[in-house]
C-alpha positions, 0 to 999 in steps of 0.5 A: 500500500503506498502510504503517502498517496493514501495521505494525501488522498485523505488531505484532498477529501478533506479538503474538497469537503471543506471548500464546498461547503465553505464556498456553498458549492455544496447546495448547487446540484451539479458540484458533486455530480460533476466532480464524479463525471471527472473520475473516470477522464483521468484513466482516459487521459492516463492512456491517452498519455501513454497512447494505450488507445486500445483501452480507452474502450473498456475505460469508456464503457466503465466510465459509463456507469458513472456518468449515468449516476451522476446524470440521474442525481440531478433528476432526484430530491437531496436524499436520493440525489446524495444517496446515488452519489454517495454509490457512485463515489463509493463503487468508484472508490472499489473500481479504483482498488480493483481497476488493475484486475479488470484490465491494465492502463499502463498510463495509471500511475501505481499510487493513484488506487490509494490517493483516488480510491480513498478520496471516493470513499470519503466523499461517497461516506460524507455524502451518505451522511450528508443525504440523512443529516438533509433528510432528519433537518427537513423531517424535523422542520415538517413536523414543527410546521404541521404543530 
């Protein structure tokens, strides 16, 4: 496991977290819906790179997956929108880890399954948390409007 891309993957979670909900990015529907369509354009550039353009087909059909979720999120209320999300960063975060046993990007760099893998993970958790903590505020004030 290399250690300093988990670190520092931690750090850029954190970090990104805290700009968006600083920067009320956060409330647009589109700010962690975009960061997922992101995801899979680096393996495409990683093989681009490398001119491994026999790749980019499987990376496409993968990228897919996300980019649909993403999509989707946008038609959906705060709960489920989050909710998805948090799915996709999270099935990203395992795409990430197993990416090297589906197929091989020889232009993926060996440390970007720890740095991106756990910045998908922490990102998807928040916004599962981030999807109840919305669902329990907007419950909460229903019922005091209803008394």
């Amino acid at each position: 496991m290399n250690i300093p891309a988990f670190t520092i993957g931690i750090v850029v979670s954190i970090f990104l977290i805290g700009h968006f909900k600083k920067s009320r990015l956060e409330s647009s529907k589109f700010t962690y819906a975009f960061l997922l369509i992101t995801f899979p354009l680096y393996y495409f550039a990683f093989a681009v790179y490398v001119n491994d353009y026999a790749v980019i087909p499987l990376e496409l059909m993968s990228g897919l997956v996300f980019f649909g979720i993403a999509i989707l999120s946008l038609r959906l209320t705060n709960f489920y929108k989050f909710n998805l999300l948090a799915l996709g960063y999270l099935l990203h975060g395992i795409y990430d880890i197993i990416h090297h046993m589906l197929f091989i990007n020889a232009g993926t760099p060996v440390w970007w399954p720890e740095f991106c893998g756990v910045i998908d993970i922490i990102i998807g958790l928040y916004l599962m948390n981030l999807a109840f903590k919305l669902r329990d505020i907007a419950m909460h004030h229903d019922a005091n409007i209803k008394h």
